[in-house]
C-alpha positions, 0 to 999 in steps of 0.5 A: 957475967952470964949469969948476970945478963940472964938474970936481968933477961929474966927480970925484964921479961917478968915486968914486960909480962907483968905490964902485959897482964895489967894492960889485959885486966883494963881492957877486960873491966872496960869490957865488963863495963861496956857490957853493963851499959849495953843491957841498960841501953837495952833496958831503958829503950824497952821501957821506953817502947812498952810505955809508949805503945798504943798511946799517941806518939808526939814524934812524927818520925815514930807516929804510926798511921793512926798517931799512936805508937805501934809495931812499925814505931818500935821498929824504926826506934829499935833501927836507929839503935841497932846501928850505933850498937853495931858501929860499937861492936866494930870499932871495939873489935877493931882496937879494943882499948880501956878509953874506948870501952869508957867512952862507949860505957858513958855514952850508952849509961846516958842515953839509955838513962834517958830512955828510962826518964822518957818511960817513967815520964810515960808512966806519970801521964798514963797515971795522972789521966786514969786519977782525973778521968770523970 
């Protein structure tokens, strides 16, 4: 009869582990995940700043003192971002989970997908204004 018990110890803690290590392996691709995301966030805001500096800047949140985008531009716009990133390390660190890294990976791909249209957007007025200047 002990040697029955012990082997069903032994088998419950041998699953109990087993769904300990497929929790852990979500949670390190989710983080892998958010990591990408992070870097294209990063990517596409770059992209964004080089496309748009010294030309004129629509937003006037972002307009420098002469109308373009300058130095004090990229700071607000990076100031705005740096928060959200840290509010992400925060909550992350606080309860890492595999559905907040998803969340989190969805949300920076998106917007920073749309910082990158943004810049090739910036791009193609650059370039159309050098092929129709006289």
């Amino acid at each position: 009869m002990t040697k029955s018990a012990l082997l069903l110890c032994i088998c419950a803690a041998a699953l109990s582990a087993q769904a300990i290590s497929q929790k852990e392996h979500a949670v390190f691709k989710g983080k892998k995940l958010w990591m990408w995301s992070l870097a294209v966030l990063a990517a596409g805001n770059i992209a964004d700043i080089h496309s748009s500096w010294g030309r004129p800047e629509a937003n006037p949140l972002l307009a420098g003192a002469n109308g373009r985008f300058d130095g004090r531009s990229a700071g607000i716009k990076l100031g705005i971002q740096a928060p959200i990133i840290g509010f992400q390390l925060w909550r992350i660190h606080k309860t890492p989970s595999p559905n907040l890294y998803k969340s989190y990976s969805i949300a920076n791909f998106v917007v920073g997908g749309a910082f990158g249209g943004v810049a090739i957007h910036n791009y193609r007025l650059q370039q159309s204004k050098l092929l129709f200047q006289p």
